[in-house]
C-alpha positions as CSV (number, residue, x, y, z in Angstrom):
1,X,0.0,0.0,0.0
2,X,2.7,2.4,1.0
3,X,4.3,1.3,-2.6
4,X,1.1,2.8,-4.6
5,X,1.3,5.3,-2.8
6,X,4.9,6.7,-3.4
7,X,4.0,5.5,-7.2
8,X,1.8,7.7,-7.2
9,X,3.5,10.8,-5.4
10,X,6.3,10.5,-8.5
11,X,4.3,10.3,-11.2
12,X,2.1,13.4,-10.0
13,X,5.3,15.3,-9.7
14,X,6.1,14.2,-13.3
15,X,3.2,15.4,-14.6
16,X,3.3,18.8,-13.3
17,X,7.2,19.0,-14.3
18,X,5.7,18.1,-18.1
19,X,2.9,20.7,-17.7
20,X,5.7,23.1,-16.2
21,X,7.7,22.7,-19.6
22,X,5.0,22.7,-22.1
23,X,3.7,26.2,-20.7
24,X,7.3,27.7,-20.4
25,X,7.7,26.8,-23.8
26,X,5.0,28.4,-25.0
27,X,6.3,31.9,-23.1
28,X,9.5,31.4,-24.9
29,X,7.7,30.7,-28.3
30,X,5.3,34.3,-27.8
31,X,8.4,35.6,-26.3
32,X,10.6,35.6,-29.6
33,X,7.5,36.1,-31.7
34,X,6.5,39.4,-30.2
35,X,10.3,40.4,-30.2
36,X,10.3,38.9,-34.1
37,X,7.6,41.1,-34.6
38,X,8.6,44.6,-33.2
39,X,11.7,44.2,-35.1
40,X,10.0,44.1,-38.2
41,X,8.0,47.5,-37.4
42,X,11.2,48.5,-36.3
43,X,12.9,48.0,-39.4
44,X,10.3,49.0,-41.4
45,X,10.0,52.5,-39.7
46,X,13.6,52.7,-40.4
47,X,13.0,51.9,-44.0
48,X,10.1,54.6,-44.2
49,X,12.0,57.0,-42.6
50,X,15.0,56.2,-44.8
51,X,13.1,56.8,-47.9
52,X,11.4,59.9,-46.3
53,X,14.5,61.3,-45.7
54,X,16.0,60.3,-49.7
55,X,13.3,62.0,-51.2
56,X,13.4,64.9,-49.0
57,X,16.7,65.0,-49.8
58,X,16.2,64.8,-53.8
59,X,13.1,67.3,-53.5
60,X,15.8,70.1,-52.1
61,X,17.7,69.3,-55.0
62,X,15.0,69.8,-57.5
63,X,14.2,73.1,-55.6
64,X,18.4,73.6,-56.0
65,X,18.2,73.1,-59.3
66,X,15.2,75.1,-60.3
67,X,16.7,77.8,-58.4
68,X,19.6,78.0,-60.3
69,X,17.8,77.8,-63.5
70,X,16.2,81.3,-62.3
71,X,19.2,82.3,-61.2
72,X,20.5,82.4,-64.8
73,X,17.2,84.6,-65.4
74,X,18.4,87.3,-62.5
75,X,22.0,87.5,-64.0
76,X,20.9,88.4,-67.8
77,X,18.8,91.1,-65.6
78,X,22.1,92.5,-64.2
79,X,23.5,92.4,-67.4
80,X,21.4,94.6,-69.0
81,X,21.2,96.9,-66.4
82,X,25.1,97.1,-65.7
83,X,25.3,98.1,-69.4
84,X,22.4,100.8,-69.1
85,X,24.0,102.1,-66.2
86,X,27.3,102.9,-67.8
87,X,25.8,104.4,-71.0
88,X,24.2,106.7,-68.6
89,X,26.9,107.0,-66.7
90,X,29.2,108.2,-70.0
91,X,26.4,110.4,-70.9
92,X,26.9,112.7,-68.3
93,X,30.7,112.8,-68.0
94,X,30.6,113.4,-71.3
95,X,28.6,116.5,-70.8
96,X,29.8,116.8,-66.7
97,X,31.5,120.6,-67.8
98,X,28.7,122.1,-69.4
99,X,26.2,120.3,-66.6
100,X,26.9,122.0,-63.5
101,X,24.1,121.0,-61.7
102,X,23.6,118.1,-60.0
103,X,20.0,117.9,-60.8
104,X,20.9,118.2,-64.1
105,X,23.7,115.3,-64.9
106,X,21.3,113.1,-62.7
107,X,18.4,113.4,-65.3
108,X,20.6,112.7,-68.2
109,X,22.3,109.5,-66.4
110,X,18.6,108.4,-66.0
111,X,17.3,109.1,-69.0
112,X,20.0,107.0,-70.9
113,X,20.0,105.0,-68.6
114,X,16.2,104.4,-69.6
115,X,16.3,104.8,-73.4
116,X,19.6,101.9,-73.1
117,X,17.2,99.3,-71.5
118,X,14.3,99.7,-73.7
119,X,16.8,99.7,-76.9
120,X,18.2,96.2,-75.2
121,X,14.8,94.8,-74.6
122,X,13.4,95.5,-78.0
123,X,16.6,94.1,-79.3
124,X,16.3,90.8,-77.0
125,X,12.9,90.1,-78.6
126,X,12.4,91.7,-82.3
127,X,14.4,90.6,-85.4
128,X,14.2,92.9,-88.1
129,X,12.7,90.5,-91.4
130,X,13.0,91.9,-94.5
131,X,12.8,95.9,-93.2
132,X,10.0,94.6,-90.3
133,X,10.9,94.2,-86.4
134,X,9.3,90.9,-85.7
135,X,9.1,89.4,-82.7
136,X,11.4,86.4,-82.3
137,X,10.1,84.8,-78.1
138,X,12.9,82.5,-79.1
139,X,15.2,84.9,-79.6
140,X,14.2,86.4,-76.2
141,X,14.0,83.3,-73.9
142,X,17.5,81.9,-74.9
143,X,19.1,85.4,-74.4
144,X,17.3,85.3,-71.0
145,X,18.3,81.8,-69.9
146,X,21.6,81.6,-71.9
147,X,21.4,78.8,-74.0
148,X,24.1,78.2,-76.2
149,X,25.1,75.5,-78.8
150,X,27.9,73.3,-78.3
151,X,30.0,75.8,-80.2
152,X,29.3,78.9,-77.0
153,X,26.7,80.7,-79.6
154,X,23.4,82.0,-78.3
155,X,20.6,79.9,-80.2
156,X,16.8,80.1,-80.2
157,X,16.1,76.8,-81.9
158,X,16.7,75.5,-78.5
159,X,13.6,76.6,-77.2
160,X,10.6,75.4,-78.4
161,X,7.2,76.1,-78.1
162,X,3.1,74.5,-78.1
163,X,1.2,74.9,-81.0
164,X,-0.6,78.3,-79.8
165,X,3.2,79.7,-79.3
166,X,2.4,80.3,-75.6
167,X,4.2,77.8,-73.6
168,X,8.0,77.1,-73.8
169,X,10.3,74.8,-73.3
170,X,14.2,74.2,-73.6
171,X,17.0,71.7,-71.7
172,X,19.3,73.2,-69.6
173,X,22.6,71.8,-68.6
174,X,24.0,73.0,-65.1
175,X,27.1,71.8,-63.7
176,X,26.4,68.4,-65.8
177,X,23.0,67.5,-64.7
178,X,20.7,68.4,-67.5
179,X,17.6,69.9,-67.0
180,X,14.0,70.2,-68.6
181,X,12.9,73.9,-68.6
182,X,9.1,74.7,-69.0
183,X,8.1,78.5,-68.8
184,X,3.9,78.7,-67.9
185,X,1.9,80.3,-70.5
186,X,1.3,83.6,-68.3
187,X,4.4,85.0,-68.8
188,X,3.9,87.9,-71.2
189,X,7.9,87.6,-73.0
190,X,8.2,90.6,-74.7
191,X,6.2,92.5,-72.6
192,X,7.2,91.3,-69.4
193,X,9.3,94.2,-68.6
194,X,7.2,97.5,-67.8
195,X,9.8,100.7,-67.9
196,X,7.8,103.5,-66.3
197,X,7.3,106.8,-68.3
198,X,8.6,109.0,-66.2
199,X,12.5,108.8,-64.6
200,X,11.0,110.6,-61.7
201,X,7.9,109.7,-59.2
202,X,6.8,113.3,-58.5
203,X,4.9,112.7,-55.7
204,X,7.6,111.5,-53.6
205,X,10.6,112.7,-55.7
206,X,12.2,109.1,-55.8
207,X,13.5,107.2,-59.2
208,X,11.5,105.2,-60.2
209,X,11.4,101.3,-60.4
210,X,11.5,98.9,-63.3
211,X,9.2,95.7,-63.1
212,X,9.5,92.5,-64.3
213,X,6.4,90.8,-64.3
214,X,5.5,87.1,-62.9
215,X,7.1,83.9,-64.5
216,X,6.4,80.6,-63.7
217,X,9.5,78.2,-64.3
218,X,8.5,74.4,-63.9
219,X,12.0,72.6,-63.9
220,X,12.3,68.7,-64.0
221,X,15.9,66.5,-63.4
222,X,17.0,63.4,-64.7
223,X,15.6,61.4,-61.9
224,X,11.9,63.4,-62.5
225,X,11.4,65.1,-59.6
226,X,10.2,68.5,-60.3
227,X,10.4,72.0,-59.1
228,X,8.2,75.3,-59.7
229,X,9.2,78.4,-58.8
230,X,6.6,81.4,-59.6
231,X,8.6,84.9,-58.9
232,X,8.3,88.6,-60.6
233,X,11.5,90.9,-60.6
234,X,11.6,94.1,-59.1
235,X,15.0,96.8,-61.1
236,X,16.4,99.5,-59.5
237,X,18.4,102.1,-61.7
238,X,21.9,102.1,-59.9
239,X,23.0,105.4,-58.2
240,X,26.3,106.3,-59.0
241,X,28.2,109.6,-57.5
242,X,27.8,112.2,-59.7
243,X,28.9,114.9,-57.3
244,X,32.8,114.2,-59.4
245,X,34.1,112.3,-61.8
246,X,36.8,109.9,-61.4
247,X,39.4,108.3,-64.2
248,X,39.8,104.5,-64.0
249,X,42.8,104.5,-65.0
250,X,44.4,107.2,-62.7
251,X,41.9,108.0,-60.3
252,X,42.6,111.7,-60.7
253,X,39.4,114.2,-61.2
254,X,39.1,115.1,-65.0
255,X,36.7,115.6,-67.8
256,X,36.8,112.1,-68.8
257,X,35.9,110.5,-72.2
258,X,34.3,107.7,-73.0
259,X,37.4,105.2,-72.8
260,X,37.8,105.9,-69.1
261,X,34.0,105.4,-67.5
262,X,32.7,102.2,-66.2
263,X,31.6,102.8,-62.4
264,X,31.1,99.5,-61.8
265,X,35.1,99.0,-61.9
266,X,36.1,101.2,-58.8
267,X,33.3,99.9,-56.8
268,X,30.9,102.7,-56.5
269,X,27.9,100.5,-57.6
270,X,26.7,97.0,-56.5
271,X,24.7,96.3,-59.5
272,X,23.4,92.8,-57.9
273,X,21.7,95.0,-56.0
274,X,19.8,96.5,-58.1
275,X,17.6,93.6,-59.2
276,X,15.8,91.8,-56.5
277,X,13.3,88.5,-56.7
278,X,9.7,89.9,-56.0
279,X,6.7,87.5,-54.5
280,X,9.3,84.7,-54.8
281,X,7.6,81.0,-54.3
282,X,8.5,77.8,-54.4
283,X,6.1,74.2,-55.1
């Protein structure tokens, strides 16, 4: 009797040591399964964030690109107003002895200056066919944006345009990434700068300002991501002294001629200045 008894003790004790096992087995096995799958999520927020960050990353550099694409815009703009500037600038030290007055040599400079960046902008855009000044918005854009053939020359049949002539397009290669260009059909080309009749606001006696009107540039990269940037220009006429007249080449005070005048090379002027982004945004 005591025999069955003891039997029966031990084999109890086994059976609770199998139950024992089977259950921590099962901990271990939801154990390594929950770890199993937090790791995944784990890994593939770090995958999503990853690829977050990549195309973050390749959206700046559209915006990069785009911006420099505009940026070649901006620069033509300088351009054209560092050469009206010194025309103006000539013009009255050409006349500075006979022009005493300030006032005077001040309206002349702008005036020039004036008549020189409407001459430039007529030339940018018209072609003169057979006696006619026609408008070439070729012409225009790749004088604008710089686009030259693979021999350096300036060349319109670059751009092209939709069948109704209002939307253009051109490739654009920038430090050896090459660009596709597309300016909206609102810009107005040829009459996208507005030179103001007068040289003079006379209700607040101030110069005044040249405006570039709105252009939208859409600009895709190799990879297809795409930038637009939507911004209007607003020019400045430079002021440079007119109070005296200063040789380039000696820096002594004379009547100077033509030969001698650039202000922009003895740093009175910052023509950079002088043109600045207007209602600039970014998509």
């Amino acid at each position: 009797m005591s025999y069955r008894k003891k039997f029966n003790f031990y084999d109890k004790m086994n059976i609770e040591r199998n139950t024992d096992r089977g259950s921590t087995l099962i901990t271990v096995i939801v154990v390594i399964a929950f770890i199993s799958i937090l790791a995944t999520i784990m890994l593939y927020l770090a995958g999503e964030n990853y690829k977050t960050k990549a195309s973050d990353l390749k959206t700046k550099e559209s915006f990069y690109e785009a911006e420099e694409v505009v940026e070649f815009l901006r620069s033509q703009l300088i351009t054209e107003v560092s050469k009206a500037s010194a025309e103006g600038y000539t013009e009255s030290c050409i006349y500075y002895v006979s022009q005493s007055d300030k006032s005077i040599r001040q309206s002349t400079y702008l005036n020039t200056f004036k008549d020189s960046m409407e001459d430039s902008w007529k030339d940018m855009w018209y072609e003169n066919v057979g006696g006619t000044l026609t408008v070439n918005r070729a012409k225009g854009i790749a004088t604008l944006f710089d686009l030259r053939n693979e021999s350096g020359v300036l060349d319109p049949s670059l751009v092209s345009f939709n069948p109704e002539g209002t939307v253009c397009s051109f490739t654009k290669t920038i430090n050896g990434r090459t660009l596709d260009v597309v300016i909206d059909s609102s810009f107005l080309y040829e009459g996208a700068l507005v030179i103001p009749s007068s040289i003079i606001d006379s209700s607040t006696n101030r110069v005044n300002r040249y405006n570039f009107k709105e252009i939208t540039v859409t600009v895709t990269d190799e990879r297809d991501y795409s930038a637009i940037i939507k911004t209007a220009f607003e020019i400045t006429p430079p002021e440079p002294n007119l109070d005296s007249i200063v040789s380039v080449v000696d820096g002594e005070s004379h009547d100077p001629s033509k030969k001698s005048v650039s202000p922009e090379k003895y740093g009175i002027l910052d023509i950079a200045d002088c043109v600045q982004y207007d209602g600039w945004t970014k998509e």
